[in-house]
Residue, then its C-alpha position, 0 to 999 in steps of 0.5 A: x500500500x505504500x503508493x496509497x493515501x492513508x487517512x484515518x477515522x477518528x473512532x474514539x466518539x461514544x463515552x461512558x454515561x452512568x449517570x441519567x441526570x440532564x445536567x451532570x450529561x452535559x458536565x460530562x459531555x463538555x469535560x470529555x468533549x475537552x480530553x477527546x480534543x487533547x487525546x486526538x490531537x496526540x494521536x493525530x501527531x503520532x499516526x501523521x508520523x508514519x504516514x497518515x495525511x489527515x484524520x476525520x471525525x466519525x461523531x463530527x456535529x453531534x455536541x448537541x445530540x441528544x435522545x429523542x423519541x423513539x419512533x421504534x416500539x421494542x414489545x421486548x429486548x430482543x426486538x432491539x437486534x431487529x434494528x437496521x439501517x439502510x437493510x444492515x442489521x446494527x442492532x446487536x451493535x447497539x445492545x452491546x455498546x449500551x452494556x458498555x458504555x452504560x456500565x450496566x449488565x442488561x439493557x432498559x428500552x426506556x432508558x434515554x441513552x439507549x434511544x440516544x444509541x439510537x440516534x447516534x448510530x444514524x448520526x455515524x451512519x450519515x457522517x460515513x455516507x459524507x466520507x466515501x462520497x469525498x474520498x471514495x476509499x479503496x480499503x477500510x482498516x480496523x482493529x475492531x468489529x464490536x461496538x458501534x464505533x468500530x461495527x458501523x464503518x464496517x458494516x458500512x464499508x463492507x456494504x459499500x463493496x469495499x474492502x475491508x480488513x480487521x487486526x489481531x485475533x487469537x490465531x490472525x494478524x490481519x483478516x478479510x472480512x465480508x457480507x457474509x463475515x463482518x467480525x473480527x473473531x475467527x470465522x470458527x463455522x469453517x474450522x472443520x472444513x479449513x483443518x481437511x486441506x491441511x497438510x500434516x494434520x498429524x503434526x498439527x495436531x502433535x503440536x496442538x496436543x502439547x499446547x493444550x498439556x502447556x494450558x493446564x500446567x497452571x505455570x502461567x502459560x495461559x498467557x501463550x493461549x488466552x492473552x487477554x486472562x490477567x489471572x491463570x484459571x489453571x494455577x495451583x493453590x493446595x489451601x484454596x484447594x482444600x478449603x473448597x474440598x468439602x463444599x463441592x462434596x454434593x456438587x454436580x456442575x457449575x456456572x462458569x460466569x462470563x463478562x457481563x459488559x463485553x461484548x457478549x454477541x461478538x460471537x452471534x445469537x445466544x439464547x438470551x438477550x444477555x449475560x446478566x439475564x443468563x445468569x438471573x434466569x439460572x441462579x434462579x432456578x437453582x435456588x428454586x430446585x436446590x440443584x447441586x450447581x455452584x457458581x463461579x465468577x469470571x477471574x478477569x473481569x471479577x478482579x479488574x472491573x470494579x462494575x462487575x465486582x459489585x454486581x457479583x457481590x450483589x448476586x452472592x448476597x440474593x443468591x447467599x443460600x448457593x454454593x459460590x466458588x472464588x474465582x482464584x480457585x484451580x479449573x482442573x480441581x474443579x473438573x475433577x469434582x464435578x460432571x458437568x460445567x455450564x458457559x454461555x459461550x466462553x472458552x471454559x467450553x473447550x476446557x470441560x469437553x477435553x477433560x471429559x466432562x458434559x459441556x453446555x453451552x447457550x448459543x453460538x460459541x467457537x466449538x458449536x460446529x466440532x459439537x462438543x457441547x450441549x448446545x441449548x436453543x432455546x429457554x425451554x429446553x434450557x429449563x428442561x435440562x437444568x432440571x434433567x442434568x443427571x440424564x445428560x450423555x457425555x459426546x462422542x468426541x475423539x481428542x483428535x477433533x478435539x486438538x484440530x478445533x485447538x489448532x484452528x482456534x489458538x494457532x492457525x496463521x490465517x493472514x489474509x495480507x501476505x506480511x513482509x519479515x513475517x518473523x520479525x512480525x510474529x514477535x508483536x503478538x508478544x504482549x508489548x505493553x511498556x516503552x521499553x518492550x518497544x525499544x526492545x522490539x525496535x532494536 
């Protein structure tokens, strides 16, 4: 591309709001309108120095924005993902940027930042229609697909028939993304077909197999697998473990909680509008029946996310008659007391099936097409089986396919852009995150 224009969208333009009040919304939008034109003037300096010719706004004129009434009429909230524009879908968009940004775990049709959602989405829609019209791109460049400052330019440009490429994702440095695959997550429907027309399958799934025995040393390796786990779910600890010992003793599964405020349709549909409404419907249940399922909150987001904190410790005070499971405490002493584990959608998934243990899962999630899970479709059967957990079958699933879904997930290098010193390259998914890492890697 060096012979190309390079301009840039400045995306950084949707702001936390949690409080409701008019008058700390316009404090706040005046105080953020400030720190976004300091912020954007540094990073305008930095990308102007390799390269880019000018940077333009995605929110430009929308100061004064504000939520009005709502011409839509959600009779629930999953009427929220039927929400188009131009014919594109964006709903889904809107449901998780509103979990984000309105620091809350579930979404509230009368609340007015959610119609402002609304009204911003048309707003960034219209602002991309001036941008192609004067500039008419030839490729669009993302880091992201989720959110609405990120999912909008792309469903836009993808729609406009131009190309468009997304950044890093677990087993990707860069992907072609299109009509029929908008995100920058794997495309894991076409693993099974992609792993045939590999050569050397016994080699990959050699190095597969060794990769997932690294997984669960509990020697803080994780970080090779899961990069964005801040805490090793598979970490050793002898006091935690036998202080746990005699409150699993009648335990049968559990809930493995996943983060409440991202994202939770990165991966498609679930069979809940979200993580929050998930986890209410099942605790729920548990306490109605006395079921022998503990609970166990999510370790990054329990630990480093002060909102999801206080909503757990919330759920552990309603729900105080349950069995609640730190979320320091090991994954592997879990799985060897229990028959079964409970996940929407996370990576906990592929853990429980490969210990030989029944996995349930509420949706769409990367393994659903190998069909190692239960996979739930919809709230009655959901009930039906959490009342009918001790008639539930393990699958029929070799290891092998199980360490061919690992190979395509975690280490496939599927680039759609062929890389220069790719290497060299290789060496930035490393997790650099110190001035000195980056001299390191510059040198």
């Amino acid at each position: 591309f060096k012979d190309y224009n390079f301009i840039g969208i400045w995306t950084d333009c949707i702001q936390t709001q949690k409080n409701s009040n008019f008058l700390h919304y316009v404090l706040r939008r005046i105080y953020q309108l400030i720190f976004n034109f300091l912020l954007k003037r540094k990073w305008t300096k930095l990308y102007r120095a390799i390269g880019l010719s000018h940077t333009l706004d995605l929110d430009k004129n929308d100061f004064f924005l504000f939520a009005s009434k709502n011409k839509n009429k959600f009779k629930n909230k999953f009427d929220v993902f039927k929400i188009k524009i131009s014919k594109i879908i964006i709903g889904d968009l809107i449901y998780d940027t509103y979990l984000r940004f309105r620091d809350r775990p579930t979404l509230k049709l009368n609340d007015n930042f959610f119609k402002y959602l609304i009204q911003k989405s048309n707003r960034i829609w219209s602002n991309l229609e001036q941008i192609n019209n004067d500039y008419k791109p030839k490729y669009y460049f993302t880091g992201y697909t989720s959110y609405l400052q990120h999912g909008l330019p792309t469903r836009f440009f993808i729609n406009k028939g131009i190309n468009v490429f997304s950044g890093k994702n677990n087993s990707q440095l860069n992907k072609r993304l299109s009509r029929n695959d908008y995100k920058h997550i794997e495309n894991y429907k076409e693993f099974l077909i992609n792993f045939k027309k590999k050569k050397n399958k016994k080699k990959l799934i050699k190095i597969a197999k060794n990769k997932v025995k690294e997984r669960f040393e509990g020697k803080g390796q994780i970080k090779k697998h899961n990069n964005y786990l801040k805490i090793d779910p598979f970490r050793f600890d002898a006091k935690l473990e036998e202080k746990y010992k005699n409150k699993l003793k009648n335990i049968k599964g559990v809930i493995f909680f996943q983060d409440f405020f991202d994202s939770p349709h990165d991966w498609g549909e679930i069979i809940f509008p979200d993580f929050y409404e998930w986890i209410i419907f099942t605790l729920t249940i548990i306490k109605k029946y006395n079921l022998p399922i503990a609970i166990k909150p999510h370790p990054n987001s329990y630990y480093f996310s002060n909102s999801t904190k206080i909503l757990v410790d919330r759920l552990m005070k309603r729900y105080n008659n349950l069995v609640w499971i730190t979320p320091k405490l090991n994954n592997n002493f879990i799985f060897k007391n229990i028959d079964f584990g409970i996940s929407a959608s996370g990576s906990v998934l592929f853990d429980l099936a490969i210990n030989n243990k029944i996995a349930i899962s509420c949706g769409e999630h990367p393994g659903k097409y190998y069909n190692f899970t239960n996979n739930i479709n919809n709230l009655k059967q959901y009930r039906k089986i959490l009342l009918n957990l001790d008639k539930l079958k393990k699958k029929k699933i070799t290891k092998i396919n199980l360490y061919s879904f690992y190979y395509m997930y975690y280490l496939n290098q599927n680039n759609h852009l062929k890389l220069k010193n790719k290497n060299e390259i290789l060496k930035l998914k490393s997790n650099i995150d110190t001035f000195e890492k980056i001299k390191k890697f510059n040198d």
